[in-house]
N, C-alpha and C positions, 0 to 999 in steps of 0.2 A: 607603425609596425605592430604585428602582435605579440602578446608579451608570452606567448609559448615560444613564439620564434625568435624575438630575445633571448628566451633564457637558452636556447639551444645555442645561438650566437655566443651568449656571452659565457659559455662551459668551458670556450677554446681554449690551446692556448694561445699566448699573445707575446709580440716582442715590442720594444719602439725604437726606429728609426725617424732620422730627418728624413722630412721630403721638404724638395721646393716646392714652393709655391712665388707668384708675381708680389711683386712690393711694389710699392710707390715710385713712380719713375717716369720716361721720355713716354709721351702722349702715340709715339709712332711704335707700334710692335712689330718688329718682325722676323723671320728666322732665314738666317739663310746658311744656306750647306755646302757643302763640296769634299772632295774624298776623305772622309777619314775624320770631318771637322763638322762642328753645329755649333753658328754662332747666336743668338738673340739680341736685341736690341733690350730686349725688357731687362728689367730690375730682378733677381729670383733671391729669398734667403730663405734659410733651413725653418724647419717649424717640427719641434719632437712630436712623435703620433705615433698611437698606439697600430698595430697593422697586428689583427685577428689571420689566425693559420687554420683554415679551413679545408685543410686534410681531411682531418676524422669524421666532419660533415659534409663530404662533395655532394652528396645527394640532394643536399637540403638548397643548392643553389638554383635558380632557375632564370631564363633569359628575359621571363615577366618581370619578376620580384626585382633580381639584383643587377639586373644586364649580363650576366654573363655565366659560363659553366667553367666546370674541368672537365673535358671527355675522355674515353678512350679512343685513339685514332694511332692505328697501326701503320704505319707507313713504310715505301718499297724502295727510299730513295737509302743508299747506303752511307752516301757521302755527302754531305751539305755545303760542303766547302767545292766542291764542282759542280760548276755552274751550268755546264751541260746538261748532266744526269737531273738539276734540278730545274730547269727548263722543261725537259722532256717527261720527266715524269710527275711533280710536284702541284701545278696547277691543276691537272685532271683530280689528282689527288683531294686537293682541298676543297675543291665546286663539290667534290661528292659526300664528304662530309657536312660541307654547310650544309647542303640541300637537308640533308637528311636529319640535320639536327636543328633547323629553322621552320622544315617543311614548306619549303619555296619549291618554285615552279620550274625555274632553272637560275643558276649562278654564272655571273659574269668573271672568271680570275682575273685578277690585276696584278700588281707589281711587289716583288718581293725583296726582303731585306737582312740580309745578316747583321746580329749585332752583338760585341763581345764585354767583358771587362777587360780583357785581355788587350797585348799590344794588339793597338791597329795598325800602326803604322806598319810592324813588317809583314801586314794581309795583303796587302795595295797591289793592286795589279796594274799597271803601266799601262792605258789605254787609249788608242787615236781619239779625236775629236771632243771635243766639250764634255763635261764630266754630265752624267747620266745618273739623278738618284733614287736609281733600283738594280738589284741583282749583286750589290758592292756591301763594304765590310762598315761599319757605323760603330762609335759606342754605347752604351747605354743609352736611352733618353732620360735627361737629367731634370725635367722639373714637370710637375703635373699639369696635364693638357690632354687634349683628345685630338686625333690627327683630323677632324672635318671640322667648319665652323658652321651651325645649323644655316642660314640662309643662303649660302652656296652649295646646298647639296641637292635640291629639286634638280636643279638646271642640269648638275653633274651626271644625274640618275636618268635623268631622260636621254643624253646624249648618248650614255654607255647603253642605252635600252634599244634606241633606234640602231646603232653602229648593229650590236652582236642579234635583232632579231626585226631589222626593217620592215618586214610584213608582219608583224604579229601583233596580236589583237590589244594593246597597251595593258598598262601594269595599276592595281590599286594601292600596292604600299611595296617597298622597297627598303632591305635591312644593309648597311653599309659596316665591313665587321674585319676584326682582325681574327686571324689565327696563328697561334703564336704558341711556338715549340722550343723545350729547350733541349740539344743534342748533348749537353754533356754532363760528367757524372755527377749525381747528386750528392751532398748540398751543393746547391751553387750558391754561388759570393753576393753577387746583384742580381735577386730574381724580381720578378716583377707584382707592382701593387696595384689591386684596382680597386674602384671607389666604387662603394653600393652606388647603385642610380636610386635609389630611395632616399639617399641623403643625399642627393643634389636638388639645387631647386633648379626650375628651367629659365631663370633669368642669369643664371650664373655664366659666364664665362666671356673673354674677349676673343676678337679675334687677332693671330698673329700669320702674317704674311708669309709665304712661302716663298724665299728667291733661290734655286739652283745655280749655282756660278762655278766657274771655274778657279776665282782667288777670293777668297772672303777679304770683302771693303772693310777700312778702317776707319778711325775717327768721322768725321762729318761724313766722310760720304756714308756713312750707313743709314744716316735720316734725308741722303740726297732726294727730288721726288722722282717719284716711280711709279708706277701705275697700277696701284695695289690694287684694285677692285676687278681687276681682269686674272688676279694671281689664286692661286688655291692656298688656301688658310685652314692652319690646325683653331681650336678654341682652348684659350689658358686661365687659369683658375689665380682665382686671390683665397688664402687660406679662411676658413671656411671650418670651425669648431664640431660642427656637426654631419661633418664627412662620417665617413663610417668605413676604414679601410682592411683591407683583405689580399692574403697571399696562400699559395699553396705550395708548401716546402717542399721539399725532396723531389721535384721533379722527374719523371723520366721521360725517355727518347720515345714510346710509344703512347703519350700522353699530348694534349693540345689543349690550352685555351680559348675559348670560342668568346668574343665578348664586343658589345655594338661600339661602332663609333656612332651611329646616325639610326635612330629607327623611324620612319616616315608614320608610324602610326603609336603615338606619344600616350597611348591610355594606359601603358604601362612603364617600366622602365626602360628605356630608348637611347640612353648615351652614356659611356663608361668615363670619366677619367681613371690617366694610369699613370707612372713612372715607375721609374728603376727606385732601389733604395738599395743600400749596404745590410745585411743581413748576416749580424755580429752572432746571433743565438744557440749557432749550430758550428762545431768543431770541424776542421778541417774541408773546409770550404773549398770547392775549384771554381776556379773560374766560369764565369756562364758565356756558353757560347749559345746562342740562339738564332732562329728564323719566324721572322712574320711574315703572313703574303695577306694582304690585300684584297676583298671579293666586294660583291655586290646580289644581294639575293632580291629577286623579282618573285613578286605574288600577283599572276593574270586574275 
């Protein structure tokens, strides 16, 4: 890094939190979900880190450099918590963002998620059939990971390419990204932290299995076998000294984090890790209600 951009980095101010990270543990990773719950198979313990508050510099961030921005993204959905209004208006909303702030060709939306510190349990909405993990109430994510694992994402990227644009001329690179807003009043309690991609290296991370179920397995059956390589996997991190971590306080409701899970073209910064942390530094804290959705940005 250069040491002009250091020292602008290191002017901030700064708080420290635990984050998790993987520890030494079962050889089987996997994570599996259901309403209101995220259970892992891995090992996770806390590790004190320093988490840089890059407020006063958003500018200085860029999607090359660090993986990720702060934007401004005004948005027409009033209520986040109805799921209608954000069906109907939300994913339009976000494709036109990304596009604009990746400079992609067109954007694919995908699935969105609410996530609180707040109780979950009385969000839950009673719904028919097999539990579904998108459009529903989550807590935090609690230990450092990135939701794609690199060599399950070509396959991913093509099939969502073909579905929303079967005649069209194929794609040279494809950016795979959250957008992640938080709706309530600032400070919030657990905002979220993401990891310069400058300080990862690209051999870093595992992957961990995704199971969707309707009752989270216990004891042995959760290392039962199962057919992990047909399943979609986040990538998790073992702590790692020279991470370099970053948050933006004070959030507001007309503000958005734009930042890669996956960039198909690796000559610059291309994959963020993130989690939630406790954020002790700021008085009177509310709770964070938030939404991510999901996209896919194609470059013909």
């Amino acid at each position: 890094m250069a040491v002009q951009q250091l020292d602008i980095e290191d002017s901030v101010r700064t708080t420290q939190a635990q984050l998790n990270y993987l520890l030494p543990g079962p050889d089987i990773n996997r994570r599996f979900v259901s309403a209101g719950v995220e259970v892992n198979t891995g090992v996770y313990g806390p590790f004190l880190t320093t988490i840089r508050d890059g407020r006063e510099i958003k500018d200085h961030f860029s999607f090359d450099r660090q993986g990720f921005r702060l934007i401004d993204a005004p948005t027409a959905v009033q209520d986040f918590n109805d799921s209608d209004e954000v069906n109907r208006l939300y994913p339009e909303e976000v494709a036109r963002h990304v596009q604009q702030n990746f400079g992609a060709d067109f954007v694919v939306p995908m699935g969105w998620m609410i996530r609180t510190s707040g109780d979950v349990a009385s969000r839950q909405k009673k719904k028919d059939g097999p539990y579904q993990h998108h459009g529903g109430v989550q807590p935090p994510a609690g230990e450092v990971h990135i939701d794609t694992e690199p060599g399950r994402q070509p396959v991913a990227a093509q099939r969502a390419y073909a579905k929303a644009r079967p005649d069209g001329p194929g794609f040279k690179r494809f950016i795979i990204s959250s957008f992640w807003r938080t709706f309530s009043p600032p400070p919030q309690d657990c905002p979220l932290a993401l990891c310069d991609a400058r300080s990862v290296r690209d051999d870093e991370g595992l992957a961990n299995v995704l199971w969707v179920v309707d009752k989270i397995p216990e004891g042995d059956a959760m290392f039962a076998p199962m057919d992990d390589d047909k399943q979609m996997a986040a990538a998790i991190f073992r702590h790692n000294p020279d991470h370099r971590w970053w948050y933006f306080s004070n959030m507001e409701r007309d503000e958005a984090l734009l930042f890669k899970f996956h960039d198909s073209d690796r000559s610059g910064g291309w994959r963020t890790p993130h989690t939630a942390f406790w954020d002790k530094s700021l008085p009177d804290a509310h709770p964070r209600e938030s939404i991510e959705f999901r996209s896919i940005a194609f470059f013909e």
